[in-house]
C-alpha positions as CSV (number, residue, x, y, z in Angstrom):
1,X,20.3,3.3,6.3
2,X,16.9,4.2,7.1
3,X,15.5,0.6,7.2
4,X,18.3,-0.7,9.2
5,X,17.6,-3.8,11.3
6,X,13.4,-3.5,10.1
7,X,11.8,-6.8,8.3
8,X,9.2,-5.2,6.1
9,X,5.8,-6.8,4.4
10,X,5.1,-5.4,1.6
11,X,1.7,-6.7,-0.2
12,X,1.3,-5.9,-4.0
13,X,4.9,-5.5,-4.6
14,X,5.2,-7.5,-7.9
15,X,4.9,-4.4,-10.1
16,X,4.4,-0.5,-9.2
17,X,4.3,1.4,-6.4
18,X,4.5,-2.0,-3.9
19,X,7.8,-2.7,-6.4
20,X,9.0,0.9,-5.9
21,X,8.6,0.6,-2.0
22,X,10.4,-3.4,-1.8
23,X,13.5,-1.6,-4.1
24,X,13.3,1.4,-1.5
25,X,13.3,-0.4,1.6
26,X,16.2,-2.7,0.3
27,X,18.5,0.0,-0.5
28,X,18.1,1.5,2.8
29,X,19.6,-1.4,4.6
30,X,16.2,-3.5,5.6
31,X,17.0,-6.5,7.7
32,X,14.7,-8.1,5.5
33,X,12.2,-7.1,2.7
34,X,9.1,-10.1,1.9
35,X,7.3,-9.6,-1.3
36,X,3.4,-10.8,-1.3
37,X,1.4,-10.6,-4.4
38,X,-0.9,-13.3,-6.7
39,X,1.6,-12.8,-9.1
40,X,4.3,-15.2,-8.7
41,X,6.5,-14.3,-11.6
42,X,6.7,-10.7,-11.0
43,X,7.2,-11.1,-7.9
44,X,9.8,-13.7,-8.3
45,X,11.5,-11.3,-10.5
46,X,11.3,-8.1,-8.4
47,X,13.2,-10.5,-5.5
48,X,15.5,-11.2,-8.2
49,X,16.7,-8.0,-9.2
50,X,16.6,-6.9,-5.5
51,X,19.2,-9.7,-4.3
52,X,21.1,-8.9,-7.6
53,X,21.6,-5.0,-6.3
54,X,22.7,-6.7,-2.5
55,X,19.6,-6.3,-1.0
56,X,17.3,-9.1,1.3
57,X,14.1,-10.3,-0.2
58,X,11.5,-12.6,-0.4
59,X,8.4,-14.1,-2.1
60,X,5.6,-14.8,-0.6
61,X,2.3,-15.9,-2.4
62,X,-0.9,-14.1,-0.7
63,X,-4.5,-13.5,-1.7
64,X,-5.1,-10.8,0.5
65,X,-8.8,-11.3,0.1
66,X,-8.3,-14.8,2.1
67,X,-7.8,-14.3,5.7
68,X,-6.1,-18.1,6.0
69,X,-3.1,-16.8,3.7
70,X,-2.7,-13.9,6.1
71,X,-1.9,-15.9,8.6
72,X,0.5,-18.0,7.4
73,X,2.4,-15.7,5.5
74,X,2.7,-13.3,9.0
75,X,3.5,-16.2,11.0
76,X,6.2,-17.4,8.1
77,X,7.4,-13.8,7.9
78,X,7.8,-13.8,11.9
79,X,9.4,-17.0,11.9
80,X,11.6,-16.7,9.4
81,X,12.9,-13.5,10.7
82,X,12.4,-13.0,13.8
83,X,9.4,-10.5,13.8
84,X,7.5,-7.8,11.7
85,X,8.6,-4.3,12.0
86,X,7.0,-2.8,9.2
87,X,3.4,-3.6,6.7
88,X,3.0,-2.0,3.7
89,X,-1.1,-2.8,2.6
90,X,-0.2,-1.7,-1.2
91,X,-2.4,-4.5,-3.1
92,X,-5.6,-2.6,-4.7
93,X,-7.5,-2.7,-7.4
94,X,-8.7,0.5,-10.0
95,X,-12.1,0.7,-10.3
96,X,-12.1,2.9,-13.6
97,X,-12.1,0.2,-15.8
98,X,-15.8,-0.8,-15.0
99,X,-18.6,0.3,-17.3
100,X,-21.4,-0.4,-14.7
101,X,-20.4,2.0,-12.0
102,X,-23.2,0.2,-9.9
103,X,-22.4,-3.2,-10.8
104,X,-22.6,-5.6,-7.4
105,X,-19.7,-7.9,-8.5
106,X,-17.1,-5.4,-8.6
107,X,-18.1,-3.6,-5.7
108,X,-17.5,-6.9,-4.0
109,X,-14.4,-7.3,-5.7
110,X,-13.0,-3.7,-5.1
111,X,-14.6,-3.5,-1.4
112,X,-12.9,-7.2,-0.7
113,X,-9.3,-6.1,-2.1
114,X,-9.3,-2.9,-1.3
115,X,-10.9,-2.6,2.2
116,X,-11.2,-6.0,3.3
117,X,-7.6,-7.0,2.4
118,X,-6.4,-4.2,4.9
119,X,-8.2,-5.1,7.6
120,X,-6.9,-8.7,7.1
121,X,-3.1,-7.1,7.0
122,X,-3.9,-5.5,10.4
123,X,-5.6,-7.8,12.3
124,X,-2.3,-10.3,12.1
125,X,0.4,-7.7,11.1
126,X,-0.7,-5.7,14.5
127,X,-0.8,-9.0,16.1
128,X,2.7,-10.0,15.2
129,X,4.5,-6.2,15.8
130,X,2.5,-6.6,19.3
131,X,4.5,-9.5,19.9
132,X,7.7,-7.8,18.8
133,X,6.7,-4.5,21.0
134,X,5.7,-2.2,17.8
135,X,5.8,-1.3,14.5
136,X,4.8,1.2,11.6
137,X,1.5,-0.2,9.3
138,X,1.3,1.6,6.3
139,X,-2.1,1.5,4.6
140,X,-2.4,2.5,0.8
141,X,-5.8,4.7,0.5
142,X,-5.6,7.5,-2.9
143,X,-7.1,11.0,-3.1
144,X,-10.4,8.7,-4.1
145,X,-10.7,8.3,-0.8
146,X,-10.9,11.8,0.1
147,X,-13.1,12.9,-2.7
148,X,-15.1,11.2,-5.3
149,X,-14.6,11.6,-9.1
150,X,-17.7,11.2,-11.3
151,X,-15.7,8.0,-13.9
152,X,-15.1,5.6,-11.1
153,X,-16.7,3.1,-9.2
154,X,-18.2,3.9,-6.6
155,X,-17.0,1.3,-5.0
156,X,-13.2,2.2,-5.4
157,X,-14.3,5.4,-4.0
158,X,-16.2,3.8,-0.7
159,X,-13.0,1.2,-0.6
160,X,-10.3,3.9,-0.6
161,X,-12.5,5.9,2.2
162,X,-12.8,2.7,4.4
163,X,-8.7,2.6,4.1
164,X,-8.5,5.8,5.8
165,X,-10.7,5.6,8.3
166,X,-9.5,2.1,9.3
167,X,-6.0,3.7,9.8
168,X,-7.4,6.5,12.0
169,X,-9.0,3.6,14.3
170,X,-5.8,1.8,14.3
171,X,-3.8,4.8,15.3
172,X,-6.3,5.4,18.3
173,X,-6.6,1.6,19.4
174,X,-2.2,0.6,18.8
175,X,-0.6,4.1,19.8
176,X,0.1,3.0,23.4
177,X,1.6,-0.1,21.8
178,X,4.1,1.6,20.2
179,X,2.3,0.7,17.0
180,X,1.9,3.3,14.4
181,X,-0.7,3.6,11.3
182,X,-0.7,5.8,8.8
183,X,-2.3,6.0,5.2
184,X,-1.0,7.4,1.8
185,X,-2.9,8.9,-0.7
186,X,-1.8,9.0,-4.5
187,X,-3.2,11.1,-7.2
188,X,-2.6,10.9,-10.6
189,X,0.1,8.0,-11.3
190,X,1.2,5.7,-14.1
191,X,-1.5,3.5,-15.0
192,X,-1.9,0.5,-12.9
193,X,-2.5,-3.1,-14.1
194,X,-6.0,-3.0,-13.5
195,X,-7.1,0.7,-15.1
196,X,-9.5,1.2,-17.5
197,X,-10.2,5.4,-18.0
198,X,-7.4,6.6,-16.0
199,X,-5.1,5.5,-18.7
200,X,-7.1,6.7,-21.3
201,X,-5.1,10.1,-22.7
202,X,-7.7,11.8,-22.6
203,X,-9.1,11.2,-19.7
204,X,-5.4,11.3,-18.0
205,X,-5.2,14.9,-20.3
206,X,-8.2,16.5,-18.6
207,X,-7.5,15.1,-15.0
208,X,-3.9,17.1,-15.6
209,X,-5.6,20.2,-15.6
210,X,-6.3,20.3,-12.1
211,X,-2.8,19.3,-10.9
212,X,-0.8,22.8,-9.7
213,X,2.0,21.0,-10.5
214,X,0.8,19.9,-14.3
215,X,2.5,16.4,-14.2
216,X,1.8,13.2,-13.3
217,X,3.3,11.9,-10.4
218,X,5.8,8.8,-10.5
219,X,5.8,5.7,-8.1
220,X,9.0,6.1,-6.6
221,X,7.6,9.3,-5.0
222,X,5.0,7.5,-3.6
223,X,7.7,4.9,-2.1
224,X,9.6,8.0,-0.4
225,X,6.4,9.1,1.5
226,X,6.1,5.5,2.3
227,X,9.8,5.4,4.0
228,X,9.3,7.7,5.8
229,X,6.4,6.7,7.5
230,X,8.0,3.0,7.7
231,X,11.0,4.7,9.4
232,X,11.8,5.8,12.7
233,X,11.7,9.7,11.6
234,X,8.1,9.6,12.0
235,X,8.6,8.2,15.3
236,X,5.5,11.1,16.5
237,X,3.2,10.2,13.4
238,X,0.3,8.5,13.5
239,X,-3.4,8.5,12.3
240,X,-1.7,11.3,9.5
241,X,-3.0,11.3,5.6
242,X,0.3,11.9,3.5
243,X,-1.2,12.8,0.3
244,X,1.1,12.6,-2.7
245,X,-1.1,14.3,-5.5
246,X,0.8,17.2,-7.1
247,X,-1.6,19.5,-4.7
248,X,-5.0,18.2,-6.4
249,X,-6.5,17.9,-3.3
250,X,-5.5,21.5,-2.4
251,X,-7.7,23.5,-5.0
């Protein structure tokens, strides 16, 4: 039971890889798992089928754009039980599915979801694992925010970036609070809600080509890098990039 005795906040966990990690961290024994998304259904239904397969888990509506939600959902979350041993900040947004890859609206809609809502999750999650004498933040950045692809807003691009170098500071600022932060970077996955040309075939077709390991990589791999950070067998880790890509990155 690799989550044993760990109450985990996991944001953007009504559908993909934020699903895939709340499922995870229930079947390794988590004290508690809270689901936070904008979409109450899924998310209602995600608790569901987790409490049906003998796990713990919560809902918890959050816009992670609005700082005033943060706090109440962290200081519900500590309430409720007993502390915060563990953020996930999954919630993003795609930026392929803009036309305009200069448009000002949604770089202020990927930069305030992307970027923004992390710094939100660490400013009170840090605060509350503080409180409980450490923790493990997980931040959600993407091999977009190593490099930059030539279809995709350059905001998503910028966003991602901001996710990894915010972890990095974290790492520096928290290690001596026994407060870890990490990011993890996925490449090619399932479509999300929000893409536009990464789940175009042929887009998806030509992207293949420069994965070593020709496939498409699947959420619940993203969920395993992500337990183990959230875990105590990365008890040494911190201010790392786990990149999940297939080895894009590497060629």
């Amino acid at each position: 039971m690799r989550m044993k005795n760990k109450v985990a906040l996991v944001t953007g966990a009504a559908s993909g890889m934020g699903a895939a990690t709340a499922r995870l961290f229930a079947r390794e024994g988590a004290k508690a798992v809270v689901i936070a998304d904008v979409l109450d259904k899924e998310g209602a239904a995600v608790v569901a089928a987790i409490q049906k397969a003998g796990g713990t888990a919560t809902y918890l509506h959050l816009d992670v754009t609005d700082e005033a939600q943060w706090k109440v959902v962290v200081d519900k979350v500590v309430a409720t039980h007993g502390g915060l041993n563990v953020l996930v900040n999954n919630a993003g947004i795609s930026g392929s599915a803009e036309t305009d890859l200069y448009d000002t609206a949604a770089w202020n809609r990927l930069m305030g979801i992307n970027a923004t809502g992390v710094f939100f999750g660490m400013k009170y999650g840090i605060a509350a694992m503080r409180k409980g004498g450490g923790g493990s933040v997980i931040n959600l950045s993407s091999i977009s925010g190593i490099v930059g692809q030539g279809y995709i807003h350059v905001g998503y691009n910028a966003s991602k970036g901001a996710v990894r170098l915010i972890t990095k500071s974290g790492a520096a600022q928290h290690g001596k609070e026994g407060i870890r932060v990490n990011s993890v970077h996925p490449g090619l996955m399932p479509p999300m809600r929000t893409s536009g040309r990464t789940a175009d075939p042929v887009t998806r077709a030509k992207t293949l080509k420069g994965v070593p390991m020709g496939r498409a990589g699947e959420v619940d791999e993203v969920a395993y890098a992500i337990l183990f950070l959230a875990s105590d067998e990365s008890s040494y880790v911190t201010g790392a990039e786990l990149v999940v890509d297939g080895g894009w990155t590497a060629v």
